[in-house]
C-alpha positions in Angstrom: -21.6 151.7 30.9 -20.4 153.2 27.7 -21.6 152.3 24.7 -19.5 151.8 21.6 -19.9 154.1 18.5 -21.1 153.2 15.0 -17.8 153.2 13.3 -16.2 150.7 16.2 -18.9 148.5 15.3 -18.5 148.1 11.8 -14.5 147.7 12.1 -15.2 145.1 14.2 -18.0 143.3 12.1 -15.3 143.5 9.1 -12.8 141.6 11.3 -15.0 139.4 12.8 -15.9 138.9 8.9 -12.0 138.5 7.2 -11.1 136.1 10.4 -14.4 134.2 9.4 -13.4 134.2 5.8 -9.8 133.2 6.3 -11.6 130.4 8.3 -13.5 129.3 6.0 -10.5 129.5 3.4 -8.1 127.2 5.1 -10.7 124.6 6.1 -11.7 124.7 2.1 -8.0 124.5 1.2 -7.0 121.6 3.5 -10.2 119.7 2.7 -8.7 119.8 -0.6 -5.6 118.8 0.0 -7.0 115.7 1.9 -9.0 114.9 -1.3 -5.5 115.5 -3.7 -3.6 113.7 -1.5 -6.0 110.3 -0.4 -6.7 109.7 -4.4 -2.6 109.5 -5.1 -2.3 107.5 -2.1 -5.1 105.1 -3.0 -3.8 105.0 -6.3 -0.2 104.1 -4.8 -1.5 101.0 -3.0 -3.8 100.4 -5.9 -0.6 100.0 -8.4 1.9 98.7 -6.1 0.8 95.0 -5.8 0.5 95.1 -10.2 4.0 96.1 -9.9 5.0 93.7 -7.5 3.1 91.2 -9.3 5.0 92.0 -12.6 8.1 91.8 -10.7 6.6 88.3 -9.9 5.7 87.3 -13.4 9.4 88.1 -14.6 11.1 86.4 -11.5 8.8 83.4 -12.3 9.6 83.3 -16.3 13.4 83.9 -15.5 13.1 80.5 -12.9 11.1 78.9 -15.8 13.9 79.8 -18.8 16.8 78.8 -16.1 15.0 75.3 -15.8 14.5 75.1 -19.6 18.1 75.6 -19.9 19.1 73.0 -17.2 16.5 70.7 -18.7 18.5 71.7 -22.4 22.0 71.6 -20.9 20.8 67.8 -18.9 19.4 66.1 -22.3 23.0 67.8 -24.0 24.9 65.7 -21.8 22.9 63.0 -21.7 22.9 63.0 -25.5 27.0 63.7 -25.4 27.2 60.3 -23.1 24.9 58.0 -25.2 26.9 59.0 -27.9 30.2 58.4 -26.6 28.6 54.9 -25.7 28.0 54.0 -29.0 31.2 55.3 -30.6 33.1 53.2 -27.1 31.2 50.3 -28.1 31.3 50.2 -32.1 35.2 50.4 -31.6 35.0 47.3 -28.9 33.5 45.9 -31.9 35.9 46.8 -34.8 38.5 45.7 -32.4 36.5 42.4 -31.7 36.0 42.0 -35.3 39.7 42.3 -36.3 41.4 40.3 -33.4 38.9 37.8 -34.3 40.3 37.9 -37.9 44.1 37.8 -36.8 43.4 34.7 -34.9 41.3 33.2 -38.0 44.8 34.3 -40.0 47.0 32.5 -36.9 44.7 29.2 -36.8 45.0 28.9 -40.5 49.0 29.2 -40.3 48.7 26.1 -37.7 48.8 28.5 -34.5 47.2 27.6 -31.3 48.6 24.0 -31.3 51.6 21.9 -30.6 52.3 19.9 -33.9 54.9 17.9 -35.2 56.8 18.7 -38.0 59.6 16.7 -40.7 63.0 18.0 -42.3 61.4 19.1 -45.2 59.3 21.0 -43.9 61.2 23.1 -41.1 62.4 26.2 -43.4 58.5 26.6 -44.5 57.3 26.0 -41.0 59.8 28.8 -39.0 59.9 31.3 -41.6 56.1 31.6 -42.1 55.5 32.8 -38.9 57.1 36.0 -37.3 57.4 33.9 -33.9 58.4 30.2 -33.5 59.4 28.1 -30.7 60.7 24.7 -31.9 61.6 21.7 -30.0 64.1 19.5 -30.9 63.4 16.0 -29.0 64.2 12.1 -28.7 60.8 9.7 -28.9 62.9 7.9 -26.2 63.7 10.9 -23.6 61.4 11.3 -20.4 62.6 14.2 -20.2 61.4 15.6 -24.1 57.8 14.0 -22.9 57.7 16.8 -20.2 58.9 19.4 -22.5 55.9 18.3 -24.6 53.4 18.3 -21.7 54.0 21.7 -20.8 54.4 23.2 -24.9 50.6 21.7 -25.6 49.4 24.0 -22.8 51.3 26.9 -23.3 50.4 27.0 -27.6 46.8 27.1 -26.8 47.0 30.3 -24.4 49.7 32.0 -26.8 47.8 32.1 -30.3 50.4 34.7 -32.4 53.6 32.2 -31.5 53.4 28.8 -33.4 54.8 25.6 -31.7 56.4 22.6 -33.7 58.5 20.0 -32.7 60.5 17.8 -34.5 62.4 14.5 -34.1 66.1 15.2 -34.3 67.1 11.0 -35.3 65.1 12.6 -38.4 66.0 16.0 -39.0 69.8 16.1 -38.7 70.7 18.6 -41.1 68.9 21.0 -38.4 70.8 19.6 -36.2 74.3 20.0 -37.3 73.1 23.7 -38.5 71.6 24.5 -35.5 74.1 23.2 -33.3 71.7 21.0 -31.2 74.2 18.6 -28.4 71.6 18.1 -25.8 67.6 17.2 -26.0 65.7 18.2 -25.2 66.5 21.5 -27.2 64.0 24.5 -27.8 64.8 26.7 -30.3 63.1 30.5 -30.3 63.0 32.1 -34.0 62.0 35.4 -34.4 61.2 36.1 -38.3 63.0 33.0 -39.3 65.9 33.7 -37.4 67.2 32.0 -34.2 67.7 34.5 -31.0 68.1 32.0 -28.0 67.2 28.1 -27.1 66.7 26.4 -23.7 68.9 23.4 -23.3 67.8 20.7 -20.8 66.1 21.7 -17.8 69.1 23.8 -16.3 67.1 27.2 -16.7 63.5 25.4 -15.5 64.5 25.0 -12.0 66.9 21.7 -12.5 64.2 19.3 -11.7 61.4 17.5 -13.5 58.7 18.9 -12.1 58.7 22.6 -12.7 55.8 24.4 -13.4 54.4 25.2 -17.0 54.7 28.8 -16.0 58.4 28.3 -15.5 58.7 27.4 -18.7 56.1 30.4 -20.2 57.9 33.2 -18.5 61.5 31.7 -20.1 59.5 31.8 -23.6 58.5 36.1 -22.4 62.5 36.8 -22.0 63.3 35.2 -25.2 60.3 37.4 -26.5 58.5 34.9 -28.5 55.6 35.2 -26.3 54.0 38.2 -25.3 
């Protein structure tokens, strides 16, 4: 068996001794770069649920300002409609208040009744009202007694028209002026001036009992009632 010589022995001790080194080296070096790289990744996990929870915080204020805002934007229009309520309902009362005074104005003119009236007074009585309806009658006519029936109904519902009636054995100046041949006669003035008359019954149906609307929507065409 041959035996190796001095020199081969201490070549091989010095690679026996570098390979042990390098070893050594690498196990050193990748121990470290365990330790380097478990820190960052501990630290990673560490952070990421303070950055998620930030993320969170923010989310959560932005749902709380949106609700603000909705709350803000609900008492807005809540505050728009209780406000339109009260200007709605202090106009229902102006308007309350003022037709209240026109019919005062109307009642105090002799509106909102049937009344008779004489010759001396019929220029006062149809020119001091913007609409008049006059009937012309007979104390002795049946038919002048209907016309009256149906006028005491229809001045009570239509306050801005005044109704008179006057006897025409009494008034017959009026008469003559008017041109009255056949009672009964109701005359329609509009600002003192006379714009139609229904004679007799012939435009209420022809008969004696017609209808107190028959004779009301007659009144709307001549526009002496609205």
């Amino acid at each position: 068996m041959m035996k190796s010589s001095g020199f081969m022995d201490d070549e091989v001790k010095r690679n026996a001794a570098e390979k042990f080194e390098q070893a050594t080296q690498s196990v050193v070096m990748n121990a470290a770069k365990r330790n380097i790289s478990g820190p960052k990744k501990q630290k990673r996990s560490t952070e990421a649920p303070t950055i998620r929870s930030k993320k969170g915080d923010l989310q959560k204020r932005d749902e709380e300002e949106d609700e603000e805002e909705d709350d803000f934007d609900e008492d807005k229009f809540e505050l728009d409609d209780e406000e339109e309520i009260i200007r709605l309902r202090q106009a229902r009362l102006q308007q309350i208040k003022t037709q209240a005074k026109m019919e005062q104005e109307f009642k105090n003119k002799g509106h909102g009744a049937y009344t008779e009236i004489t010759e001396d007074q019929f220029l006062k009585e149809v020119t001091g009202s913007k609409f008049v309806v006059c009937h012309f009658y007979h104390r002795d006519f049946e038919r002048c007694k209907i016309v009256d029936k149906h006028l005491n109904i229809i001045s009570v519902n239509h306050i801005s028209t005044k109704f008179i009636k006057i006897n025409a054995e009494k008034s017959p100046f009026f008469v003559q002026k008017l041109q009255v041949r056949m009672l009964p006669t109701i005359v329609c003035f509009i600002n003192g001036v006379a714009k139609d008359e229904i004679v007799g019954f012939s435009q209420l149906t022809g008969s004696d009992d017609f209808k107190t609307h028959v004779l009301e929507e007659r009144l709307r065409e001549a526009e002496v009632i609205a």
